[in-house]
C-alpha positions as CSV (number, residue, x, y, z in Angstrom):
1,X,63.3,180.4,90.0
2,X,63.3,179.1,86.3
3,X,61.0,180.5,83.9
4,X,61.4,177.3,81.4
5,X,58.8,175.4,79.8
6,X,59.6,172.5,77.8
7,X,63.1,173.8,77.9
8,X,62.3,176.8,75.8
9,X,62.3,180.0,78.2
10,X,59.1,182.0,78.7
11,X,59.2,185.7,79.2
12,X,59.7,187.4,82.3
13,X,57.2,189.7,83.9
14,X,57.8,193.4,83.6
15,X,58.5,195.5,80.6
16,X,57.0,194.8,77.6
17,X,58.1,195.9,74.0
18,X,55.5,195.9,71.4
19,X,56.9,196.5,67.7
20,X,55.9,199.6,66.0
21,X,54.7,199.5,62.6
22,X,56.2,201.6,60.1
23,X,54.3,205.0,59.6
24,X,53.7,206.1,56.0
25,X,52.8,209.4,55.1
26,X,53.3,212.2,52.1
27,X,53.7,215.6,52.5
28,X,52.2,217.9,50.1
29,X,53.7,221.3,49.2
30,X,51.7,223.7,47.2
31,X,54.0,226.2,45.0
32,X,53.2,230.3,44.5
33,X,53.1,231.1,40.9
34,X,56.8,230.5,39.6
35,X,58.5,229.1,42.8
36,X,58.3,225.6,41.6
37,X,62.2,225.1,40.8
38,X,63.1,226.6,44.4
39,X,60.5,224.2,46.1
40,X,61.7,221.5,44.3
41,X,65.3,222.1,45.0
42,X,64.7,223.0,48.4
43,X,63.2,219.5,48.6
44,X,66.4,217.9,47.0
45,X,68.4,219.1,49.5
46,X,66.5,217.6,52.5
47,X,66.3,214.3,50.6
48,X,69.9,214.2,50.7
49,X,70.2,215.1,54.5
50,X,66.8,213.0,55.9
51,X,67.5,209.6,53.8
52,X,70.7,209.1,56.2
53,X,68.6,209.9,59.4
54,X,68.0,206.6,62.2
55,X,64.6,204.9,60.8
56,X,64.4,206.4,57.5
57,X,63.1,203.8,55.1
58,X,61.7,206.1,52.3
59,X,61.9,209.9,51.7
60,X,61.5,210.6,47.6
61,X,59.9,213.3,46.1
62,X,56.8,210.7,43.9
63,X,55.3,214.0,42.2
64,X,56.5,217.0,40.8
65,X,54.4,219.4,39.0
66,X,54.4,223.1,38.4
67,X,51.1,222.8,40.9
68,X,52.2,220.5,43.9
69,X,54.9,218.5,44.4
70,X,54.8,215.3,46.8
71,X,57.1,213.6,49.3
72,X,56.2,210.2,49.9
73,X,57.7,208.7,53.8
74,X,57.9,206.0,55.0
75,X,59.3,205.7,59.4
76,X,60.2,202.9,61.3
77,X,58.5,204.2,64.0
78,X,56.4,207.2,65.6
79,X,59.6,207.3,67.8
80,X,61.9,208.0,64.6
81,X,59.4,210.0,62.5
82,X,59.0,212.5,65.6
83,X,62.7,212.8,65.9
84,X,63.1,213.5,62.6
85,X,59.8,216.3,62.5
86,X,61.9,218.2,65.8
87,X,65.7,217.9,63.5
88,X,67.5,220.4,61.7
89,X,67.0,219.3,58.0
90,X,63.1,220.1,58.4
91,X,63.6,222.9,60.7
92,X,65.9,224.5,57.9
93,X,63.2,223.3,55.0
94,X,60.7,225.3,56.4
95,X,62.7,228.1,56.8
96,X,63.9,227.8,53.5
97,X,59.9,226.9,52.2
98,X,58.6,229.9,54.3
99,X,58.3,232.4,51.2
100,X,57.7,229.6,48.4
101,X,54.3,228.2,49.4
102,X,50.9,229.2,48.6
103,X,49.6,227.1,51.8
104,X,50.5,225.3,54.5
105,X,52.4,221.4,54.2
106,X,49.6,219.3,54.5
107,X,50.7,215.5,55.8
108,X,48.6,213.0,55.2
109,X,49.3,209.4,56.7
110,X,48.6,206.5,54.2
């Protein structure tokens, strides 16, 4: 059976891939009092480990004050960002972040 229409093929019933659009986001990370150099360092060395991980377009620190600081993301997909949210560059972030924040990471997608 051909599936060919004016000589260019047509696709084949059955599985479909859709295209994912890239997923933006920041994460914001709110200092205590005098941690500011450790968050931000902290930070630095995720950079360094996450910017080499499969679908990592963008991971930059895009604010740094003594108040918050502000990690700007961009994924390929959901498929790569929840990959990299279960890897061992955040899981050791937060373990290194547990005692430096006044709240919680809040991620907000742009």
């Amino acid at each position: 059976m051909s599936y060919e229409i004016f000589g260019a093929p047509t696709p084949r019933p059955g599985i479909v891939k859709t295209m994912s659009a890239p997923i933006d986001l920041q994460a914001i990370f709110i200092p205590n009092d005098g941690e500011f150099f450790r968050v931000k360092l902290a930070l630095e060395i995720a950079i360094d480990e996450v910017v080499n991980e499969p679908g990592c377009i963008r991971y930059e620190l895009t604010e740094a004050s003594e108040d918050k600081l502000v990690l700007t993301e961009r994924w390929a997909s959901q498929e790569d960002l929840d990959k990299h949210s279960k890897g061992t560059a955040v899981q050791d972030l937060n373990e290194s972040l547990s005692a430096l924040l006044a709240e919680p990471v809040q991620l907000v997608k742009l």
